[in-house]
Structure formats: C-alpha cells, structure tokens
matplotlib code that plots the C-alpha trace (Angstrom):
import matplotlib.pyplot as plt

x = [-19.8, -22.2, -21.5, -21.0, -18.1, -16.9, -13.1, -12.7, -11.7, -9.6, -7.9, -7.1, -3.8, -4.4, -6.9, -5.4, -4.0, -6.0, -5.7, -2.9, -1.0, 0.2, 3.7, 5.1, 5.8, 1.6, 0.7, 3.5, 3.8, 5.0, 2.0, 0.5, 3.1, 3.1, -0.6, 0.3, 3.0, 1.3, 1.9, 4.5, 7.1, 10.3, 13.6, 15.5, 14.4, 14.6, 12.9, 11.0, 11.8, 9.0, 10.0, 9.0, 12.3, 13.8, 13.8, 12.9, 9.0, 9.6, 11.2, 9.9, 10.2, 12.1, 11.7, 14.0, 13.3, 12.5, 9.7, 8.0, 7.9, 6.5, 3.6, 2.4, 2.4, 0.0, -1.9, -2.7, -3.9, -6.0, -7.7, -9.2, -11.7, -12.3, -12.8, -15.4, -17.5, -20.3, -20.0, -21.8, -20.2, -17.1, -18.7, -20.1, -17.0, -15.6, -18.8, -18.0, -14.4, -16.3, -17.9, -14.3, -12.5, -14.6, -15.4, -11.4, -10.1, -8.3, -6.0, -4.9, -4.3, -1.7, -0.2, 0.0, 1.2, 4.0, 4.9, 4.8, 4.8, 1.6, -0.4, -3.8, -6.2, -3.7, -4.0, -7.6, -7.6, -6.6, -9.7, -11.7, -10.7, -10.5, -13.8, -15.4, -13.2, -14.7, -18.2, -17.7, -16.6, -19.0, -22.2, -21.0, -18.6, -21.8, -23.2, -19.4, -18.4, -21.8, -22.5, -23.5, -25.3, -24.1, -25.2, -24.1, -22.5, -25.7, -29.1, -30.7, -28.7, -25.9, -25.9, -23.1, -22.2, -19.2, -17.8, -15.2, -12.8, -10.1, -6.6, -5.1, -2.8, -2.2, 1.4, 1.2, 4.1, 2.7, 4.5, 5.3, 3.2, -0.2, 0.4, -3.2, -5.3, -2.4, -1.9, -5.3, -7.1, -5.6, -6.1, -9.9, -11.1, -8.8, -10.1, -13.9, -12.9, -11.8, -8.4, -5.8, -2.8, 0.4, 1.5, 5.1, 4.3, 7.0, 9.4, 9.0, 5.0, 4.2, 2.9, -0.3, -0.4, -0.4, -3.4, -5.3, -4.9, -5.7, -8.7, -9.6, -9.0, -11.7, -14.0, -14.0, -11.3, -9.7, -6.3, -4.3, -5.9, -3.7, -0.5, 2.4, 6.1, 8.1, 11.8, 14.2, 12.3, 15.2, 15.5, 11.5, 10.3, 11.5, 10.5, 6.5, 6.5, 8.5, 5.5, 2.5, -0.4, -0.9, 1.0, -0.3, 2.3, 2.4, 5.7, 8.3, 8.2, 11.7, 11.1, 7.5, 9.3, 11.5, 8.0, 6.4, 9.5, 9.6, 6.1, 6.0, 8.6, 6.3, 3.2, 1.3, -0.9, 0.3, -1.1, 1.1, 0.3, 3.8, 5.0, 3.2, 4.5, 1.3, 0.0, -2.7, -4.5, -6.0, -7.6, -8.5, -12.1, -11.4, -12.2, -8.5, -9.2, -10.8, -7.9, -5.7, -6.9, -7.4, -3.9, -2.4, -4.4, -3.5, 0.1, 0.9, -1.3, 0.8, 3.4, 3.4, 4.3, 1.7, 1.5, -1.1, -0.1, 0.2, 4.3, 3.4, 1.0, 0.4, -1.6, -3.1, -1.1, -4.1, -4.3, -1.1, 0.2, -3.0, -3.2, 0.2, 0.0, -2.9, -1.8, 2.1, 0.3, -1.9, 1.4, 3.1, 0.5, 0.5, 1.6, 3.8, 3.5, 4.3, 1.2, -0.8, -4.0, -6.0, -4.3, -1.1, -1.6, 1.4, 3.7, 6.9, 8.8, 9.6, 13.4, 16.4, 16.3, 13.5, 14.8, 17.9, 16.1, 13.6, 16.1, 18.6, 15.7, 15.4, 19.0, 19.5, 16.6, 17.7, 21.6, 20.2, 17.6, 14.3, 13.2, 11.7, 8.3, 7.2, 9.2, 12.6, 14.3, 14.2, 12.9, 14.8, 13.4, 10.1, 11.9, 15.0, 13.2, 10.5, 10.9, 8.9, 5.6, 7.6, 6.8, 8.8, 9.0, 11.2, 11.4, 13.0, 14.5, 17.2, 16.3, 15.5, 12.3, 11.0, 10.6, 11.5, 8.8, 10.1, 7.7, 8.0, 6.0, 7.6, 5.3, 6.6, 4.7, 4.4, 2.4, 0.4, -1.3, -3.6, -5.9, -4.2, -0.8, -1.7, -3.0, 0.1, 2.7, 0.4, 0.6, 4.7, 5.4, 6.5, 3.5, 0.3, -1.8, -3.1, -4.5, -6.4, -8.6, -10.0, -12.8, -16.5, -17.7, -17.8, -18.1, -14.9, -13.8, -14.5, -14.0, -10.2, -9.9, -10.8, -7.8, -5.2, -3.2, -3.8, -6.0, -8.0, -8.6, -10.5, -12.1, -12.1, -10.3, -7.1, -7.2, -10.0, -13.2, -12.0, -9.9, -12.8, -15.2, -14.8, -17.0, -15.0, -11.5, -8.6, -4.8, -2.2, -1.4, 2.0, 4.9, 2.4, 1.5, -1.3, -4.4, -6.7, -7.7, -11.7, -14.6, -15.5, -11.5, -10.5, -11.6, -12.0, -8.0, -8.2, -10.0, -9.8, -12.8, -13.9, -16.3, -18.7, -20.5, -23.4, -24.2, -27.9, -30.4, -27.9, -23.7, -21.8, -21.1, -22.9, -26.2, -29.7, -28.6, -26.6, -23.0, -20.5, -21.4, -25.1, -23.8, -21.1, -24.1, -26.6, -24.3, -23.4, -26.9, -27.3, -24.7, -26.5, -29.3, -28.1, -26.8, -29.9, -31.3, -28.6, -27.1, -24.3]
y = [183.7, 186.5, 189.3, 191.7, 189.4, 189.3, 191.1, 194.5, 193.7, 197.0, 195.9, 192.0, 191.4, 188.1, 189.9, 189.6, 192.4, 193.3, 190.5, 190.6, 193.1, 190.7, 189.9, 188.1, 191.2, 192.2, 188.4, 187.5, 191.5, 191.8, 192.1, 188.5, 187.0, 188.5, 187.4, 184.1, 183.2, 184.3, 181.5, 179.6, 178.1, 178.9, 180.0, 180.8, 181.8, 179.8, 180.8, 179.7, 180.6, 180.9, 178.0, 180.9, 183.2, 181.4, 184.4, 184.0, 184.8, 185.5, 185.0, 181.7, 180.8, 177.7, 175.2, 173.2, 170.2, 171.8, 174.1, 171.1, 169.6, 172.9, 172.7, 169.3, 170.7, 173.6, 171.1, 168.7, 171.6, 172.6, 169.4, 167.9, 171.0, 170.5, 167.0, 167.3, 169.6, 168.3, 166.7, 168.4, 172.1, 170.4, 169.7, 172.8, 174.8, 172.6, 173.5, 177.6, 176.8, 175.4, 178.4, 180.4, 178.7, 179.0, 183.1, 183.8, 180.8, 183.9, 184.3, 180.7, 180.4, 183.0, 181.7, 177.6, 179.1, 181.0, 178.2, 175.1, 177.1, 175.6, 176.5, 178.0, 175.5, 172.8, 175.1, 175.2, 171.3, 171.5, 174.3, 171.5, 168.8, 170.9, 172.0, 169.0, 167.4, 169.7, 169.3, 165.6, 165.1, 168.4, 166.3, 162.7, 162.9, 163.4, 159.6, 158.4, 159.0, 158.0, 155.0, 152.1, 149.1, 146.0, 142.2, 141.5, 137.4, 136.4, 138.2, 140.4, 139.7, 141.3, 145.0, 145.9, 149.8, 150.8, 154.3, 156.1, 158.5, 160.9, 159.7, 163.2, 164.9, 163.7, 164.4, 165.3, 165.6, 166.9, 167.5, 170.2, 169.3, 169.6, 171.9, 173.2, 169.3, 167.5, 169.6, 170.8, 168.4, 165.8, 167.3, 168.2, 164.4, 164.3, 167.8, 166.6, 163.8, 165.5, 165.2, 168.4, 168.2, 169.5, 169.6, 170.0, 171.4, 171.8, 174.8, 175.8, 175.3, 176.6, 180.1, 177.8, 175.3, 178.2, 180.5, 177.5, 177.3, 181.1, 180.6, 177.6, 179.6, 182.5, 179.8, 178.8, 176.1, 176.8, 178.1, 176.2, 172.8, 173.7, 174.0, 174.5, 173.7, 174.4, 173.5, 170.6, 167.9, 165.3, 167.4, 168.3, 165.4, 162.6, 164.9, 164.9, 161.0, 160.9, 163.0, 162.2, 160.0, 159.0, 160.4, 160.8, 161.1, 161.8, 161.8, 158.7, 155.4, 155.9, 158.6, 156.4, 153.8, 155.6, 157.3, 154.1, 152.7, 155.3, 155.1, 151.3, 151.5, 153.8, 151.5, 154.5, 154.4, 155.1, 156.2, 156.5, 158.2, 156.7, 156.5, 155.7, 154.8, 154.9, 153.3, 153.8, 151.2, 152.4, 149.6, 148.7, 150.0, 153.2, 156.8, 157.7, 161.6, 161.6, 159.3, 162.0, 164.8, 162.5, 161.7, 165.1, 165.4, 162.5, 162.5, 166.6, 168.1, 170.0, 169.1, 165.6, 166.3, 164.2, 160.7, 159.9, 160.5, 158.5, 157.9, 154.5, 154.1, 151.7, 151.3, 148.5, 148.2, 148.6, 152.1, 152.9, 154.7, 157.0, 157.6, 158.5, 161.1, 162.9, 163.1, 163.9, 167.0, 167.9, 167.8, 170.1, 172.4, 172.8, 176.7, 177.1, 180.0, 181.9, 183.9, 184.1, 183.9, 181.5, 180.4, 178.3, 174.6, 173.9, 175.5, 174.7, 171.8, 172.9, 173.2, 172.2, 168.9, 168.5, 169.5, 167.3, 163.9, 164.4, 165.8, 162.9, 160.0, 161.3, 162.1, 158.5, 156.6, 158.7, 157.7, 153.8, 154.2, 155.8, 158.2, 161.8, 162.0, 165.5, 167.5, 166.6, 169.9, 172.4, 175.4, 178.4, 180.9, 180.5, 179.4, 178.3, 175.4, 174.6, 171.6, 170.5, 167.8, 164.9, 161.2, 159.0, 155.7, 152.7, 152.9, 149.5, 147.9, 149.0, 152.8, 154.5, 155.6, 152.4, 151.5, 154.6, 157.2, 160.2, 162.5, 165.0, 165.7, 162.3, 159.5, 156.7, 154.8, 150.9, 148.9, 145.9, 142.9, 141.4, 142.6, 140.2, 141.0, 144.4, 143.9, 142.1, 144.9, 147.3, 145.1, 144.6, 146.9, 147.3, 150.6, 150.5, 153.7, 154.6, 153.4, 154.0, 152.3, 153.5, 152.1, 152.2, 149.3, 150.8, 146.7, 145.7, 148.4, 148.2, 144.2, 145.1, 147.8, 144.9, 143.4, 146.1, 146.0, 149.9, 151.5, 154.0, 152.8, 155.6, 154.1, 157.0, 159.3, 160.0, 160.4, 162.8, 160.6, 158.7, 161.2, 163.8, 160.9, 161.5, 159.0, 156.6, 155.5, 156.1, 155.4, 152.7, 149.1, 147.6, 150.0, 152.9, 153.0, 152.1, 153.2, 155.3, 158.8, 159.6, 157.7, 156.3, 154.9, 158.9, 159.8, 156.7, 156.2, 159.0, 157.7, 154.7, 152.2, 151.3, 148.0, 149.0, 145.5, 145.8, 142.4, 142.4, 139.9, 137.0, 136.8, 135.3, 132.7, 129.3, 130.6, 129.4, 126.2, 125.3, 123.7, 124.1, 120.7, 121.9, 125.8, 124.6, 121.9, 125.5, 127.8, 125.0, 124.5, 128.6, 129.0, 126.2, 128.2, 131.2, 129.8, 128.2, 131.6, 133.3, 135.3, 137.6]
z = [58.1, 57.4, 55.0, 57.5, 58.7, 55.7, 54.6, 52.4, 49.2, 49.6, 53.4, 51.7, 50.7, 48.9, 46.1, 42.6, 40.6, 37.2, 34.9, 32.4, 35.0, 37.8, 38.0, 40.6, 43.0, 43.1, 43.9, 46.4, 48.4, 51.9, 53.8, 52.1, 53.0, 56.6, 56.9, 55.7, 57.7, 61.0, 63.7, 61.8, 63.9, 62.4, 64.0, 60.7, 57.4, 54.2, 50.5, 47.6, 44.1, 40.8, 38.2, 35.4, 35.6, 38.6, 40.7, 45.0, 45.9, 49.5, 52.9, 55.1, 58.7, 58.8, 61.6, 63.7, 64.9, 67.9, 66.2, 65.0, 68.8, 69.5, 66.8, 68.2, 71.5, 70.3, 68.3, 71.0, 73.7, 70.4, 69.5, 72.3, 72.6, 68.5, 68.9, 71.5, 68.6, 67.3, 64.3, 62.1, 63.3, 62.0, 58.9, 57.9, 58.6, 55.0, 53.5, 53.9, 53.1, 49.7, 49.2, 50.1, 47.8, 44.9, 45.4, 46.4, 43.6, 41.3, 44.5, 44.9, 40.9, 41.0, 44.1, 42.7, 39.1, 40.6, 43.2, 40.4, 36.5, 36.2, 33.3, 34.5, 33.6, 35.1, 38.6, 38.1, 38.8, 42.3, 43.2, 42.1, 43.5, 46.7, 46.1, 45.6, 48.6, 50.9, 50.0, 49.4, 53.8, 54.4, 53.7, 54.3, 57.3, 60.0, 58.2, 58.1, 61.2, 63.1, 65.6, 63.9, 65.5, 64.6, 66.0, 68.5, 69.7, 71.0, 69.4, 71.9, 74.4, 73.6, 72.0, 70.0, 68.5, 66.7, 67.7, 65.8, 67.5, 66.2, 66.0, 67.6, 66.3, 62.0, 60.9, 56.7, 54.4, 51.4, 48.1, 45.8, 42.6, 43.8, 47.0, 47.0, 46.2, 48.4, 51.0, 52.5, 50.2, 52.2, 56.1, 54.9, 56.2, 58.8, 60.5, 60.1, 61.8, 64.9, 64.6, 64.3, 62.0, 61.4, 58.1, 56.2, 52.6, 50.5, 51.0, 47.4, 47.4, 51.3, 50.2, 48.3, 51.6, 53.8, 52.0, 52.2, 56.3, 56.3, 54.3, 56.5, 59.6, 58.4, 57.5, 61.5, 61.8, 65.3, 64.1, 66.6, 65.0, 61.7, 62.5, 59.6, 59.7, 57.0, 56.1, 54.6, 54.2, 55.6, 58.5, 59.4, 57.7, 60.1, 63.0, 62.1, 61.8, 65.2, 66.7, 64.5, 66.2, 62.2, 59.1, 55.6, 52.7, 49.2, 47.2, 45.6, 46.9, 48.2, 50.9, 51.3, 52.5, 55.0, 56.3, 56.5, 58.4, 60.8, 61.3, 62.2, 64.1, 66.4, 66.0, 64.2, 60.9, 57.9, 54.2, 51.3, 48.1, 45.8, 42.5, 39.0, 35.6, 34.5, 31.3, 28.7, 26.5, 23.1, 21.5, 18.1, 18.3, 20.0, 18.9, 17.1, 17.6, 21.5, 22.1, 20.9, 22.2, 25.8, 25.7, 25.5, 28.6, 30.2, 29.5, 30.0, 32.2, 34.7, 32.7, 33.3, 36.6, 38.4, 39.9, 37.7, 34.6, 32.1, 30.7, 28.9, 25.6, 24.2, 20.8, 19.0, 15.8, 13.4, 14.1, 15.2, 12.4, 12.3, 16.3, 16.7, 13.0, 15.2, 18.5, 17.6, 15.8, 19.0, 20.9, 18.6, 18.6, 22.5, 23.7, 26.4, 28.4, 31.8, 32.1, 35.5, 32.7, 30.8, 27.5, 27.6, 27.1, 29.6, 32.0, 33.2, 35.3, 39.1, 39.0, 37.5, 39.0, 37.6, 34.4, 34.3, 34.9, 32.3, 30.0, 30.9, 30.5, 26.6, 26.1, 27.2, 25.2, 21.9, 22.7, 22.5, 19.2, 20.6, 18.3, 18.9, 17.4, 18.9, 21.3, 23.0, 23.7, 26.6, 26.0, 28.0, 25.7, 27.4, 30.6, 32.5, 33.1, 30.4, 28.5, 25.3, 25.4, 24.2, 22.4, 22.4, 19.5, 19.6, 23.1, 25.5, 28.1, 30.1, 29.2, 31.9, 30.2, 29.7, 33.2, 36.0, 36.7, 34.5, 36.5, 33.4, 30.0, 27.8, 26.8, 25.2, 22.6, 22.4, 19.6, 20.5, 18.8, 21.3, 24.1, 26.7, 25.5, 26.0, 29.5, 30.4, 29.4, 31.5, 34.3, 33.9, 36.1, 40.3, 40.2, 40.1, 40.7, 37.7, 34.0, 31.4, 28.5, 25.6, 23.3, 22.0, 23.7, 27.0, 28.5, 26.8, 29.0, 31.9, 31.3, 30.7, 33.7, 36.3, 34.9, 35.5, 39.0, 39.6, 42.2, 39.9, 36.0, 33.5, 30.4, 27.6, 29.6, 31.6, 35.3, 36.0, 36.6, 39.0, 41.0, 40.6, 41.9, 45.7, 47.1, 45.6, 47.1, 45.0, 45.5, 44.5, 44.8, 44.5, 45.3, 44.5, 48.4, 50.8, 51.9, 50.1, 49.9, 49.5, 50.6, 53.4, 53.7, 53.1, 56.6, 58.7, 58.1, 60.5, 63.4, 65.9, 65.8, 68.8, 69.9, 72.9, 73.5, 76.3, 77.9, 78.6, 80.5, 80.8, 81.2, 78.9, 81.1, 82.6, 84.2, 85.4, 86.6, 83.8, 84.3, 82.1, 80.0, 79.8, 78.6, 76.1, 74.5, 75.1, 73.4, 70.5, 69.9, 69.5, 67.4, 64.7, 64.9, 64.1, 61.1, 60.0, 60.2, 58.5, 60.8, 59.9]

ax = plt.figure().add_subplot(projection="3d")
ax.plot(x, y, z, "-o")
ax.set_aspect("equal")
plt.show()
C-alpha cells in the first residue's frame, strides 16, 4: 500500500482518543463498529459487554445457522481465484498487515482491554505474537509451501515431486482470551496457504477478531476470503465444523472433543489447542529472585487466564521457605487497574463465570486446609469481576485445585525433595501443553525439559520463548489437543500433499525381454543395491 493509499487519520474511526481520556464510548463509537461489522452475516443482533464495569460495548449481527451456510458459500466463490495467486503475492499481503499492526497497535489495545479487562502490557502480547506470526509465514510460507523433489522407487527412472494444495475453505472457532493472537494469529498460515476461512470468534471478543479482518482487508486480503460469523457458540459452533473443509480450535478439552467428533465423523482435519494445568519446576540451584519475579509472570499474566499458564509450582524444599517469602511479596505488590494505559500489573477475569469457578476452586481448597499465602478475595472495588493474584499452600487431592484447570490467577505451591520426584508430579497429570524449569545449569535444564510430557517447556522462564519462537511448533500432548500451531506443521496442517510420480525410460513393469521370474530377480537385485548405496 503506498502512502497515498493510505487512510486520514481524521476520516478513521478506529484511531484512539488522547491517552488517559478514552472511555469505553470514544473506543467502541457507532461508526467503528459500523465499519467493523460490514459483510457480517447476521440475521439478529446479540451484544458484548466490558469485564471493567460490566456495561454492553455494542450491537452484533448474530448468525443463524443459515448465515454461516451462507459465509461458506461466499468463501468458496472467493478462494479458488486466491488460491490460484502466486505464492509470494499471498505472502506479502501478511508482511503489510505486519507493518499495519504495529503502526495502528494503540487501536487494537483498547479494543482487546475492553473485550477481556486485560491489563495493557498483557494486550500488548497478542500484537506480538501477531506480529511476529505474520512475518514468521510472510518470509517462510513461499519455501514451505514449494515443490520439493524427492527420490523416486527406482533412481532416475522414476521422478518424484511433492505438491501442496490448499484445503478450501478452514472453519476456526477461536476463544475469548486471546481474541487478537487466536483468532487472526491462527487463519494467518492458513490464508498464505491458499485457503479462505471462516471464523467464529467469541461474541464477547468479536469487536478485536473483526479489526483484525478489517486491517487484513486494507492490507490486500480479498475480503470475501475472510468471512466472520458470530453468535452462540453451541448453536454456530457445530455449524462451521459441519461445513469446514478443516477446523482449527482453541478452547477446553470438553468442547475439543465434540469438535474433533464432529469433525471425524465428516473425514475432515482437525487441530486442537485444549486445556493446561500447567506446572513449574524451581530447583535447588536456581536464581530465588528471577524465579520470583518469572513466576508472577508465568502464573498471572492476563490474569491467569491463559492455556499456558502455569497453576502448579513446585519448589525444591531447600529454598522453599525463601522462594515463596519473595514471590508472595511480588504478588502482593501487583496493581490492579481498569485503565486503557500502561501501568497496572493485572486486569480483570472475563465474566462472572469466570469469577465463580476461580472463586469456588479457593473457597473449596481453604474449606479442606489449603492456606492463603497472598491474595484470595475478589476485588469489586476495582471491578465486578476482579479477583486478587492468589497462592495457594497446603494444597491436595480431591480439591479441585489440585488437579482441574482453574483458568484464573491461583497458583498452588508444592515442595519437593528430588529431581525425579519432581519430574513425576509434573508429569501426574491428563494435560500436557505447557512447563517450565528453572536453574543455573542451563544443561540440567534442558536435560529435565526432555522429560516433561508437554508440547512447549521454557527453562528460566514462563511461556514466552517458546510461544514467541515461531519457527518452532508449539501445542499439547495428552488431553491438551493435537497438532501444532507454527512451523512448518502451522501452515502445512492447512494444505493437502499431493505425490506426482513421472515414470521415465522404462514402466514399472516386466520389459525388454524380461518375464516376470527374470523382472521379480531384476527388481530384487535393484532394490540390494540401493541399499548398499544408501538410499533413502
């Protein structure tokens, strides 16, 4: 996009009031949400609401299950031309959605705070990681997504290429907690790929989902390869699996498993981003104060409302007593804070649903003898439905706690003696997505994190490195889903492989004289040699 195509700051309705004047009437006005909702299929209407003061953002299209029939239609006529553009045309539309997302970011932060009662810096993670997504699939896809040559059954004679086609139309059901990273995040692989999609976000995060197709959309995506449906997730949900040529979903492993049912029973692909009750290993030679601070990171960030959190920490017992002094201190220190600004150290939960679980997994661990180290209280004089960083102590089986994702900010803290003890209690779990390690000897480390059953481990820090590393796969074993998001496995989920295997010279079949005794001894003799001279 040249400058001259660029829009007026003073004709764009997305461009953030002054800082420290915006309420939630300058961010969310009419005509943004006018813009954004352009080309939504919706019959009815439903709303979203700002977890802050509880109090409705704006008007939505809803759509029936007829709307979303409707979308796939549009997205199909749409695809086949975008599939049939080069490659790297495809590519470099992400790479100026890059560039848009980084110069327009104050927009989106005011949009995901509003839509989640994120704390700033917590909505700043999800421009990066969609920044570094798109720049990630804007330079690799063209090298990802090429023919490759590959030997063929007989050397020479037979020419062998690997071709990769797009799926169609991708079906995404993306969730409320990260509705900027998951949502577009997500579809960026699958659109460089060739393929179109049509996305649910979730009602109460479809204003974030929805700027980022608009934003998209100026950056050169054909808008009828994006389409959005919005509405009740049992009622819209089913519908994109029943019309998806592949569906990508992030949310619990219950509703994962309903996807992925309703997906095989259609013989279509499938990736699932579940469930965590992810744990943290300190160990006895490990920095007590960056442990600490990491694990006020690791354990709150967006108020703890992330898959890849970390809800279990446990704490060799030598330096127990001094780990958990300094980080229940950090966690009493932490501001809360409603501000669309830089400053709080963490925002709110969603909703009161939200609010009741986590409340009700420390109501019930205090009830049986856990103890409160930091925290444990709501907080509705910040917001109706803010709830304090929490630790827990003394913390076991049958709570709740100790073994259901709380998907809220409560850690709990368990003492260890030995390294493989400690590896064990990690592993005791039906998740595995995420972990962490931390200690000085940096080959201890990574010794220990090739013993955890999770998809991504972090040694010395939380979650970020290995999320924020996008060449690198990352997602969950266990009952914490399948596939893999990033990397080469982040975009070829989306395609079709395809074998094109050109017989040259000779058939593969009894020829120049030979009769079948003489061809089976030939082809027999061939295949020894090929062995002899390694041949893959």
């Amino acid at each position: 996009m040249t400058d001259s195509q660029a829009p007026e700051k003073a004709t764009n309705p997305l461009a953030p009031a002054p800082a420290g004047a915006r309420t939630a009437a300058d961010v969310v006005t009419p005509e943004l949400v006018a813009q954004l909702t352009k080309g939504v299929a919706g019959s009815g209407r439903t709303a979203n609401h700002t977890p802050f003061t509880g109090e409705k953002l704006a008007d939505l299209p809803e759509s029936t299950p007829e709307d979303v029939a409707e979308a796939f239609e549009r997205a199909r006529a749409a695809q086949h031309a975008w599939a049939a553009t080069p490659v790297r045309q495809r590519a470099a539309v992400l790479l100026r959605f890059h560039d848009l997302v980084l110069a327009r970011q104050a927009e989106v932060l005011d949009l995901i705070q509003l839509e989640t009662g994120k704390a700033r810096l917590h909505a700043h993670e999800e421009v990066l990681a969609v920044a570094v997504a798109a720049r990630h699939y804007g330079r690799k896809a063209p090298s990802y997504l090429r023919p490759k040559r590959h030997t063929g059954a007989v050397p020479t004679l037979t020419r062998v290429t690997e071709l990769r086609h797009p799926r169609g139309v991708v079906g995404q059901i993306a969730p409320w907690n990260y509705p900027l990273e998951l949502s577009v995040g997500d579809a960026l692989p699958a659109f460089v790929a060739g393929n179109a999609v049509v996305m649910k976000p979730d009602t109460e995060t479809s204003l974030t989902a929805l700027w980022a197709r608009d934003l998209l959309i100026e950056a050169g995506l054909p808008a009828g390869v994006f389409q959005v449906v919005i509405g009740d997730g049992p009622v819209v949900g089913p519908e994109v699996v029943r019309h998806a040529d592949y569906v990508s979903f992030t949310g619990s492993t219950r509703t994962g498993r309903e996807v992925a049912q309703g997906a095989a029973a259609r013989l279509v692909g499938v990736s699932l981003e579940l469930g965590g009750k992810n744990a943290m290993l300190v160990l006895e030679d490990a920095d007590i104060e960056k442990a600490a601070a990491g694990a006020v990171r690791a354990c709150f960030s967006s108020a703890g409302q992330l898959c890849i959190s970390i809800e279990r920490l446990y704490v060799h017992e030598s330096i127990a007593d001094a780990f958990v002094e300094r980080f229940a201190a950090r966690t009493t220190a932490m501001r809360l804070g409603t501000s669309l600004a830089y400053g709080a150290d963490m925002g709110s939960l969603v909703g009161e649903r939200q609010l009741k679980a986590v409340a009700g997994h420390v109501e019930e661990a205090v009830a049986k003898g856990a103890k409160v180290l930091a925290g444990g209280a709501a907080r509705p004089d910040v917001g109706p439905y803010f709830y304090e960083p929490t630790i827990l102590d003394g913390v076991e089986a049958p709570m709740a706690v100790c073994t259901e994702e709380t998907f809220g900010p409560v850690v709990s803290i368990y003492r260890f003696k030995t390294e493989d003890e400690a590896i064990e209690r990690a592993n005791a779990t039906p998740y595995g997505l995420n972990s962490s390690v931390w200690t000085k000897d940096g080959r201890r480390g990574r010794a220990i994190a090739a013993r955890l059953r999770t998809g991504t481990v972090n040694v010395n820090e939380g979650y970020a490195p290995a999320y924020g590393s996008a060449q690198s796969p990352m997602g969950g074993m266990k009952d914490s889903g399948l596939g893999r998001r990033h990397g080469s496995e982040g975009i070829l989920k989306y395609t079709e492989a395809q074998t094109v295997a050109h017989q040259r010279l000779l058939p593969m079949a009894p020829s120049l004289g030979m009769d079948d005794e003489k061809y089976a001894a030939f082809m027999s003799r061939s295949l020894r040699a090929m062995k002899a001279l390694r041949l893959r």
